[in-house]
N, C-alpha and C positions, 0 to 999 in steps of 0.2 A: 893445175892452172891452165888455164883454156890460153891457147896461141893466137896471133891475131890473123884474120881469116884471110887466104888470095884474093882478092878483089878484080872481078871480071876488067878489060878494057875496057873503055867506055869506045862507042861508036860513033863517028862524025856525027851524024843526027840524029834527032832522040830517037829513041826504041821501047816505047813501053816495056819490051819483053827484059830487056838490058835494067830497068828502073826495077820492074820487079823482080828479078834474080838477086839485084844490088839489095834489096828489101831485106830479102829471105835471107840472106848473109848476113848481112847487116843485126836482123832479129835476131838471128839463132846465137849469133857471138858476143852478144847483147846476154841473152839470157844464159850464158855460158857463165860470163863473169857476174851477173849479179846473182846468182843462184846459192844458197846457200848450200855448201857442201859441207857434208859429216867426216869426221875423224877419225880413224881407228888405232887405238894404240893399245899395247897390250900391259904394259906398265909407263907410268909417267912421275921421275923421281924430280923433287925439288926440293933447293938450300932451301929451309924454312928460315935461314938467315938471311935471305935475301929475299923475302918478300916483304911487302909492305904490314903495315897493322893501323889497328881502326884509329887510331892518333894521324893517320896520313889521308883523311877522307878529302881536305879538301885538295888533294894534288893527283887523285882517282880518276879513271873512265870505267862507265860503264863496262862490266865482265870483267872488272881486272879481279885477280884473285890477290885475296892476304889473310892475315891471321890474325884472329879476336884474342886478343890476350884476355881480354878480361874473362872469356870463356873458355881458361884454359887450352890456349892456341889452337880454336877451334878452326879448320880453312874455310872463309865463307867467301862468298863472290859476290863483289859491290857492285849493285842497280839503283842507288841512287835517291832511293827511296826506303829498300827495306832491306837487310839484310839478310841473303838467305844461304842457309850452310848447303854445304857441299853433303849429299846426300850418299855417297858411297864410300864405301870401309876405306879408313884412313889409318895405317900404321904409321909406325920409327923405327926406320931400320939406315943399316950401316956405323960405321965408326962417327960420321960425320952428321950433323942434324940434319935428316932429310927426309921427307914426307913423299913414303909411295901411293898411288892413287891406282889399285888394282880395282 
């Protein structure tokens, strides 16, 4: 997560040079936070009891993940439009329902 950035003084009277430093800050922490960053994780376990399923479509956003019962609790990730499964190997593992995502 990007910090918010120091922010020069500002000078009694304008200073182009002052405006545009203020820019370049301005832009960069800008594009800090809207940038899409990637995740790395190397297993990611979830209560398949406590995800949603396709009976909960209208209380959804976009990317929320749940489980197609009707497709043998398949995990797919709701866009709103089409359903699209999760495309990498899905076990059940532990005492407890839970769905690793290695």
């Amino acid at each position: 997560m990007a910090t918010p950035p120091n922010l020069p003084l500002a000078p009694v009277a304008y200073e182009q040079r002052y405006i545009d430093q203020l820019n370049r800050i301005l832009t960069l922490y800008f594009n800090q936070i809207s940038g899409v960053v990637p995740v790395t994780a190397a297993t990611l376990n979830i209560n398949i009891n406590l995800l949603p399923t396709q009976a909960d479509f209208l209380t959804m956003r976009i990317g929320d993940v749940y489980r197609d019962t009707s497709a043998g609790n398949v995990l797919k990730i709701f866009d709103n439009l089409y359903r699209t499964p999760v495309t990498r190997a899905v076990t059940i593992t532990g005492i407890a329902p839970t769905i690793t995502v290695a």
